[in-house]
Kinemage of the C-alpha trace (Angstrom):
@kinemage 1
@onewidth
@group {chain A} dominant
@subgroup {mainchain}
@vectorlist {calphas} color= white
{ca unk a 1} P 0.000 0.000 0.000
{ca unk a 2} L 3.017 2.417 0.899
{ca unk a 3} L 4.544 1.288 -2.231
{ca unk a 4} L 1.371 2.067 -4.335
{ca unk a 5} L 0.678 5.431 -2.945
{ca unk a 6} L 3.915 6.624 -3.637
{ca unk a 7} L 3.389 6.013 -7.492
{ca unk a 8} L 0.116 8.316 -7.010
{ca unk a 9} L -2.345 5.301 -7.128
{ca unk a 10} L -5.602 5.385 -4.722
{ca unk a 11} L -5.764 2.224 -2.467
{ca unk a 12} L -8.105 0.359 -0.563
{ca unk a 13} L -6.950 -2.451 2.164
{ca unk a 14} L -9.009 -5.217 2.820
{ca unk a 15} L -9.221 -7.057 5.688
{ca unk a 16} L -10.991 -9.569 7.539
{ca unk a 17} L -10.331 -8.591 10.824
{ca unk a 18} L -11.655 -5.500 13.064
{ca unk a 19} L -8.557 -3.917 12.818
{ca unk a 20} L -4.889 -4.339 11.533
{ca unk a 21} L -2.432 -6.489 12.298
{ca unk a 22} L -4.653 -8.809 14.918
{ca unk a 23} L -3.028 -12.282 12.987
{ca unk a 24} L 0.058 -13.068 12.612
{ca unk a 25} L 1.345 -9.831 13.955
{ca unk a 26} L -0.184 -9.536 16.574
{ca unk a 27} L 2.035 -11.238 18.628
{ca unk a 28} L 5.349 -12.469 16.998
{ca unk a 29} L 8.334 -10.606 16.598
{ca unk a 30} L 9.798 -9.028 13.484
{ca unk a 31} L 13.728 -10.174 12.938
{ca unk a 32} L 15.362 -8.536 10.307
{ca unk a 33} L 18.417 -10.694 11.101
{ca unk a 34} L 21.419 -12.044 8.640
{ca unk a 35} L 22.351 -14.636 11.202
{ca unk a 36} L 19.691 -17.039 9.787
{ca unk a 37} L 20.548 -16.351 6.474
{ca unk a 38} L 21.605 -20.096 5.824
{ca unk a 39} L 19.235 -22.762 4.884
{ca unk a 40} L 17.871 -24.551 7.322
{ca unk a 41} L 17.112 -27.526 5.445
{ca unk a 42} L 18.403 -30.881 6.992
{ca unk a 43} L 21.085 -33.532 6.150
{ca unk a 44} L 20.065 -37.433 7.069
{ca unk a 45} L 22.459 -36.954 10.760
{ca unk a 46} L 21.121 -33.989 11.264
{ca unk a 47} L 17.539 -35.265 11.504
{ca unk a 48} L 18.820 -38.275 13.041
{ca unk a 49} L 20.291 -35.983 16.224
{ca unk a 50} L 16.530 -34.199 16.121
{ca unk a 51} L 14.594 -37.377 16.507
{ca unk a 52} L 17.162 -38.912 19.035
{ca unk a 53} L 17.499 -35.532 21.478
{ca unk a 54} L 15.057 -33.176 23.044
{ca unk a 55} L 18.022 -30.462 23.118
{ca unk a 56} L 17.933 -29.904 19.808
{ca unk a 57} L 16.663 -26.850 18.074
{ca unk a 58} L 14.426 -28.750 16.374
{ca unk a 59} L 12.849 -32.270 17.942
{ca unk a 60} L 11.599 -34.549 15.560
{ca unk a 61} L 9.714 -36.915 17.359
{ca unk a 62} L 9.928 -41.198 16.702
{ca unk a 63} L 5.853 -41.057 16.602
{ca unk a 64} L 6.124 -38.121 13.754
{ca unk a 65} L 8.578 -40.094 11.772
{ca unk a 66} L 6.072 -43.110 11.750
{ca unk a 67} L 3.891 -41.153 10.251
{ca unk a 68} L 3.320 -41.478 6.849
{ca unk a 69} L 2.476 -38.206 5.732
{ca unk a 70} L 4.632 -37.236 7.773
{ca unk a 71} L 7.422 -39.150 6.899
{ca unk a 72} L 6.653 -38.067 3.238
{ca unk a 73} L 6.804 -34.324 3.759
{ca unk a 74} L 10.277 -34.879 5.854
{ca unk a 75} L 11.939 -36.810 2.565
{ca unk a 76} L 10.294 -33.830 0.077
{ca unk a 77} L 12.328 -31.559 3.339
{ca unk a 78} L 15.394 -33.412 2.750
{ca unk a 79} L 15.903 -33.752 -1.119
{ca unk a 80} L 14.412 -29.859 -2.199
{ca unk a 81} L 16.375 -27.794 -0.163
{ca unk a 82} L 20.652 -27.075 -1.108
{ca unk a 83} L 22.588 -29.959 -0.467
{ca unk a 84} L 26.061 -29.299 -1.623
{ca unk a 85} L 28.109 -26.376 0.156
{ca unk a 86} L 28.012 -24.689 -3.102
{ca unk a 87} L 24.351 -24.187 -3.374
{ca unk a 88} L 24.183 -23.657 0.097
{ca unk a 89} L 26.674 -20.915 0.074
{ca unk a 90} L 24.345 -19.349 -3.071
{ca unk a 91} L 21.560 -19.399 -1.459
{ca unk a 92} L 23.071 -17.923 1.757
{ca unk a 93} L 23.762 -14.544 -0.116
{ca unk a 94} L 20.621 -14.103 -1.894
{ca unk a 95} L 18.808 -14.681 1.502
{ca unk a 96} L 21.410 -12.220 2.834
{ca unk a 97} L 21.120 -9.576 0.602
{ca unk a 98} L 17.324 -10.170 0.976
{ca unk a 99} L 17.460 -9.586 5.086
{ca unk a 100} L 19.776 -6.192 4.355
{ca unk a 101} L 17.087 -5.147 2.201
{ca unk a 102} L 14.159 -5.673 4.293
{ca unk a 103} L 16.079 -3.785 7.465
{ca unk a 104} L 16.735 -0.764 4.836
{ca unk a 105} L 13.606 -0.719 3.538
{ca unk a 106} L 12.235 -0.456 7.241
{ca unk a 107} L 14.410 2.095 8.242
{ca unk a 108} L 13.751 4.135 4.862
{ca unk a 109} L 9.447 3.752 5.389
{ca unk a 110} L 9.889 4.560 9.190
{ca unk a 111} L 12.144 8.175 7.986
{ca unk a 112} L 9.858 9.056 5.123
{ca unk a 113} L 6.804 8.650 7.087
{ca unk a 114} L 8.123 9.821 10.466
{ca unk a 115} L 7.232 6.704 12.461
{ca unk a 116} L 7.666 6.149 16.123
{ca unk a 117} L 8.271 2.306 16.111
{ca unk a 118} L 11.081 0.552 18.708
{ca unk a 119} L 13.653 -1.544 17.376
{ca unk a 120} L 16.352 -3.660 19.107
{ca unk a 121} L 19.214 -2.243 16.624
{ca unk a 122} L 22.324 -3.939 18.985
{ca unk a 123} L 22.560 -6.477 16.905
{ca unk a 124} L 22.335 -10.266 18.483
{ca unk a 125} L 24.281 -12.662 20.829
{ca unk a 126} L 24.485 -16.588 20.339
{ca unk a 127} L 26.117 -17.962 23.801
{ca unk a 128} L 27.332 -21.442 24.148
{ca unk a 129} L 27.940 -23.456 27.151
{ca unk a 130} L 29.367 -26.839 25.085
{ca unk a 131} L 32.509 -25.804 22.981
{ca unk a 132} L 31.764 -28.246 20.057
{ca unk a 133} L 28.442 -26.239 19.720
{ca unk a 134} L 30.293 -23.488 19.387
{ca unk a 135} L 33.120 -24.235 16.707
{ca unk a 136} L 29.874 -25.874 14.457
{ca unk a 137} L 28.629 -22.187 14.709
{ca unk a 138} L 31.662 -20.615 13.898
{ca unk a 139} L 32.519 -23.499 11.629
{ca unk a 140} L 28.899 -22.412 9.457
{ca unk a 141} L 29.231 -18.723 9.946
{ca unk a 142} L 32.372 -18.730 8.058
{ca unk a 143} L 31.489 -21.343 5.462
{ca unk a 144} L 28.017 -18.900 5.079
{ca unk a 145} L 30.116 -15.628 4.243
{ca unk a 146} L 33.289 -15.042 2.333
{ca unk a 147} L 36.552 -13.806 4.123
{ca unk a 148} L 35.945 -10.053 3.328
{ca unk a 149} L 32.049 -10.157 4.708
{ca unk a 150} L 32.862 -11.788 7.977
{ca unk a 151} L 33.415 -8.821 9.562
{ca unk a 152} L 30.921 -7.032 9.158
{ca unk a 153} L 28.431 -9.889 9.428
{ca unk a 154} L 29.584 -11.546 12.939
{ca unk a 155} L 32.565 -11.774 15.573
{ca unk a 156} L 33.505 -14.814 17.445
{ca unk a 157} L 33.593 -12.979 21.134
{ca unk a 158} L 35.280 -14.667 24.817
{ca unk a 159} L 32.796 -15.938 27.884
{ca unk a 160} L 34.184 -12.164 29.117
{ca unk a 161} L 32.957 -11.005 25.783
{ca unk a 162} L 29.273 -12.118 26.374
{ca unk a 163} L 29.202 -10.756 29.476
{ca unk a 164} L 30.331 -7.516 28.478
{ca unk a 165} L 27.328 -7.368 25.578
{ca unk a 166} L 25.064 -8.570 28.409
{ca unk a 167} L 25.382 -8.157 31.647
{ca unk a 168} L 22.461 -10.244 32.491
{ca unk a 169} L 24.773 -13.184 31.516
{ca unk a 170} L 27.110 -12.595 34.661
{ca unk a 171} L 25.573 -15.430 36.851
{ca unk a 172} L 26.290 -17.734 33.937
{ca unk a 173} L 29.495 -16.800 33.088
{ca unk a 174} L 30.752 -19.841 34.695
{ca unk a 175} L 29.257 -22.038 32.530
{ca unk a 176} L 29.539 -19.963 28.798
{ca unk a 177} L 32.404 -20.949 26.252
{ca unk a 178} L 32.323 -18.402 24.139
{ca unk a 179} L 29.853 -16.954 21.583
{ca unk a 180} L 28.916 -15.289 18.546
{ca unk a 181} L 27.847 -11.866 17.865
{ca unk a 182} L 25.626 -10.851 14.902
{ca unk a 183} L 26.573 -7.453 14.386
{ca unk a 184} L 23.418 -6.079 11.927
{ca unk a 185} L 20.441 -7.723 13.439
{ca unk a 186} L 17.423 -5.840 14.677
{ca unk a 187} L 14.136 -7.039 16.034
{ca unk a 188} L 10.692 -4.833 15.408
{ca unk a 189} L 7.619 -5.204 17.105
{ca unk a 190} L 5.636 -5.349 13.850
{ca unk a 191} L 1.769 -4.846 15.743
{ca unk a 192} L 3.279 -1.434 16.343
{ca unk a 193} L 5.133 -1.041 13.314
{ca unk a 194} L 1.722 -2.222 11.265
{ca unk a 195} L -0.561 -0.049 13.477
{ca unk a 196} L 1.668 3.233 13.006
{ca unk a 197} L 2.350 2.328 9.800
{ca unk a 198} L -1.823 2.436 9.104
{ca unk a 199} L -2.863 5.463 10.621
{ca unk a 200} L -0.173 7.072 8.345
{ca unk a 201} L -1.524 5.664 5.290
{ca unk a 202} L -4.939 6.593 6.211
{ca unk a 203} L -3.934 10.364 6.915
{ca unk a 204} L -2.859 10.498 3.270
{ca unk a 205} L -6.005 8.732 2.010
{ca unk a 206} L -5.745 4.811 2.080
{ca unk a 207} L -9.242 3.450 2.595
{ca unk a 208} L -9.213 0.665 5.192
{ca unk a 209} L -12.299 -1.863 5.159
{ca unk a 210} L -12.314 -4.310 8.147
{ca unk a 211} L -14.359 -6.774 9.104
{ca unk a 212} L -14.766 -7.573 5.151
{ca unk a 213} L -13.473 -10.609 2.760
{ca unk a 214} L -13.344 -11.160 -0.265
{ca unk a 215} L -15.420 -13.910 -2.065
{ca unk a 216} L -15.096 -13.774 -5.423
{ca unk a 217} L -13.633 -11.416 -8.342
{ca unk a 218} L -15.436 -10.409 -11.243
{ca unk a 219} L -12.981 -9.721 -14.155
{ca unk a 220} L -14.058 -6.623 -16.681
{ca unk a 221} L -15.411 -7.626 -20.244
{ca unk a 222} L -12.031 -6.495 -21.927
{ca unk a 223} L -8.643 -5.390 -20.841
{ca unk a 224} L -9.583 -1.789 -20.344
{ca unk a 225} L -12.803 -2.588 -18.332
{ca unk a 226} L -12.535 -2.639 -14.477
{ca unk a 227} L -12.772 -5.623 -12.316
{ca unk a 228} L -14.927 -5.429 -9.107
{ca unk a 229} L -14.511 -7.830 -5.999
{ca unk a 230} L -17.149 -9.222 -4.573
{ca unk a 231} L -17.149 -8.834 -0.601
{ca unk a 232} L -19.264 -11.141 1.958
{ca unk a 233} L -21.086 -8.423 3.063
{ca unk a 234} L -22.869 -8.257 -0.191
{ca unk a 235} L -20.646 -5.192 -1.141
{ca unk a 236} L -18.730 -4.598 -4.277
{ca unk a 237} L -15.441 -2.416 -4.183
């Protein structure tokens, strides 16, 4: 809609719900973050370590994997996603360049329409307490970036380090091996971002229709007639 009005075009936002941003929203958080620019598709020991361990990031459970559909969707997992390290490392920097985007294009909406939304801009801290977790981190993060974007992407930091970036940490200290900072990443609260960002569209004319769906879409007789859409209410826009 932003995009739209800036090319002079009249919109109209449709939406199901009594207001915006009251679905998925509502209550996640927004990470613009590069760290998690590598595919997270799975190698055969890799899902073999999530079905076996609870610890994991992600726990695949025995009972899933019996499952046939299941089972099915977890091959179609295995065999789409980037397999080799080359394709992985592709894939890595079009994702990347796509997370850079996305933060710049938030920070250039929030300046041109003078918005008032939070962000966590000091970037992000992965702490270890197992040193073999650790060097597979460090051992990704540098297969994921090439020599001369490591630096400005992440920096392998000390237990001291950690602290020092949080001080909440200091109990732990004992236990943490190390870490690794993400330099770049930000978090938004995107209910507030969506809800500022509305009331700023309105202002300069977007029509907002809540607690409407659309049903069906009549197409124009030719190219140059309009279409109309066809909303449950019984109204046409």
């Amino acid at each position: 809609a932003h995009s739209l009005m800036r090319r002079g075009m009249r919109v109209t936002l449709i939406d199901r719900q009594p207001d915006v941003a009251q679905e998925c929203s509502f209550a996640n958080a927004a990470l613009l973050m590069r760290s998690y620019s590598r595919p997270k598709t799975a190698t055969v020991l890799q899902l073999l370590r999530w079905a076996t361990s609870r610890a994991e990031p992600v726990h695949v459970s025995w009972r899933a994997m019996a499952d046939p559909a299941m089972a099915a969707f977890g091959l179609r997992f295995l065999l789409s996603g980037p397999q080799t390290e080359a394709r992985v490392f592709e894939t890595t920097q079009v994702t990347d360049s796509l997370a850079e985007l996305s933060a710049a294009q938030f920070s250039a909406i929030c300046k041109e329409r003078k918005l008032r939304v939070e962000s966590t801009q000091g970037g992000l801290l992965m702490f270890f307490r197992d040193q073999a977790k650790l060097d597979a981190m460090v051992k990704e993060a540098n297969e994921t970036f090439l020599p001369e974007q490591r630096s400005t992407r992440f920096r392998v930091v000390s237990a001291e380090d950690c602290v020092e970036l949080e001080p909440a940490l200091a109990r732990q200290a004992r236990d943490i091996v190390g870490g690794v900072y993400w330099l770049g990443d930000q978090t938004v609260c995107p209910l507030a971002f969506s809800q500022e960002l509305a009331a700023s569209l309105a202002a300069d004319g977007a029509v907002f229709l809540h607690g409407e769906e659309v049903v069906s879409l009549d197409a124009g007789a030719d190219a140059s007639a309009p279409a109309a859409l066809n909303l449950r209410s019984g109204r046409n826009v």
